[in-house]
C-alpha positions, 0 to 999 in steps of 0.5 A: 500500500505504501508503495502505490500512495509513493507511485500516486504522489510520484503521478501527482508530481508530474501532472503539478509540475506540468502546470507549475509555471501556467496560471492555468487552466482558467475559468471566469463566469462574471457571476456575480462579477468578474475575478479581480485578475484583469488588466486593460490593453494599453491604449486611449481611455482603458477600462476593464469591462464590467458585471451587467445582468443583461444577456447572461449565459449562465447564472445570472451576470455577464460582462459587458463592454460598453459601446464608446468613442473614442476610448475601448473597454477590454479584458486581458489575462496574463496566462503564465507567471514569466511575463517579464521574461523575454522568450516566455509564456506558453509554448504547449498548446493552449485553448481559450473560448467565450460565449458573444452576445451580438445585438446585431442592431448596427452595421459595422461601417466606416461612419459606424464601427463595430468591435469585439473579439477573442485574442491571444498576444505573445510574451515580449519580455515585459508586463505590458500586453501588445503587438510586438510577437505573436497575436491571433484575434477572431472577432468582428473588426472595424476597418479589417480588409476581409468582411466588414459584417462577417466574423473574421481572423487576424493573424501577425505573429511568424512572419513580421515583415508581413504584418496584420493579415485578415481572413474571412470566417464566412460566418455573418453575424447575428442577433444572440450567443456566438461561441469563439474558441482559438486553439494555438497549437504547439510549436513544431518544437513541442510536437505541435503543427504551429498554427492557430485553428479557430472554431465558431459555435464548434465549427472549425473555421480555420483558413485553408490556404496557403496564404494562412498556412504561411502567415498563420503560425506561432512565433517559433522564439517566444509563447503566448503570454495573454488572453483578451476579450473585448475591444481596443478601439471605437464601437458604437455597439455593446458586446457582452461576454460569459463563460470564459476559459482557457485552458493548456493541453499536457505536453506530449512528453507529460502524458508520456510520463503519466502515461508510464506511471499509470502503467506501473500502478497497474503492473504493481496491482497485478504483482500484488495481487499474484502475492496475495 
């Protein structure tokens, strides 16, 4: 007995150490407000989005972001506990979702924008979420080159020199819940294909083409260190949000590991029992 609670202890070792530098997995309801873990994206008059009773998911509260201009209203969450540390944040597979309320009452124009997205922003060895590595948006998007009424994908992370590139979902919005999810697989060097696939009310959206299959990759030198939701320019229309999580995938190598120990249980159960 005392050896299979050594082999447990041995087993819950693996698993915590896995996730030891990740604050994840993460999960937020907004009920009855939001957790105090955010901070805004930088960028003119920043707010943290706030607890509302309308459009609930779930329980009773949402969060809701507030049509403004200018200014933005986001929420964004620092994923990993190296934010400082130049080359950080989480290079295995990571997932986040959250469910949209989109009244669909505006059309998004030039005289009228519309905003609100799910993202991930790579570690740039500093406290401040932006730009400068990887980032990876699916939302409703002013002044995007793809579709204006139309969900769509924003990727600028591998290939610098090429910027912001956009990408059509197909999906048209609507009155009511959406459901975003972006998966960022892991690096190549993590057994990973390197891109980021993007799922609609769990449907994968994710481009084809060889434009994405170009511009569609993690940056191989860093990780993603923050989610967000929200918007970080103008909207004339309120968005709100619920349910939101974010989540890691174990290494390969850890499930490995786990994988071997779980066997040694079972070959130690078998031996005992012949003992016995």
């Amino acid at each position: 007995m005392k050896r299979l609670l050594a082999c447990v202890c041995v087993l819950t070792l693996v698993a915590a150490g896995t996730a030891a530098a990740q604050s994840l997995p993460f999960s937020d309801n907004f009920d009855p407000a939001p957790l105090p873990v955010y901070q805004t994206w930088p960028g003119n008059t920043p707010n943290l989005m706030a607890s509302d009773t309308n459009h609930p998911q779930s329980d009773g509260h949402s969060l809701r972001a507030f049509a403004t201009n200018p200014g933005q209203w986001t929420d964004v969450y620092t994923m990993t506990t190296d934010a400082t540390t130049a080359g950080g944040g989480v290079k295995g597979v990571v997932a986040a979702e959250v469910w949209v309320w989109d009244d669909n009452s505006v059309s998004n124009t030039a005289a009228t924008p519309v905003n609100a997205m799910l993202a991930f922003a790579g570690n740039n060895g500093t406290a401040t979420p932006g730009f400068g590595t990887d980032y990876a948006e699916l939302g409703i998007i002013s002044g995007n080159t793809a579709s204006l009424n139309n969900w769509v994908i924003r990727v600028r992370g591998y290939d610098q020199a090429n910027g912001t590139t956009w990408f059509d979902t197909g999906v048209a919005r609507y009155q009511g819940f959406v459901q975003l999810e972006i998966v960022a697989d892991a690096l190549p060097s993590q057994g990973g294909d390197g891109l980021y696939h993007f799922f609609i009310n769990g449907v994968d959206v994710t481009p084809t083409s060889a434009a994405y299959l170009a511009s569609g990759k993690r940056n191989p030198a860093t990780g993603l260190e923050w989610m967000r939701i929200g918007s970080n320019s103008s909207t004339v229309q309120d968005f709100w949000y619920d349910t939101l999580n974010v989540r890691p995938v174990p290494e390969p190598s850890s499930i490995a590991l786990i994988g071997l120990g779980l066997v040694g249980l079972v070959g130690y159960g078998v031996r005992r029992r012949r003992r016995d």
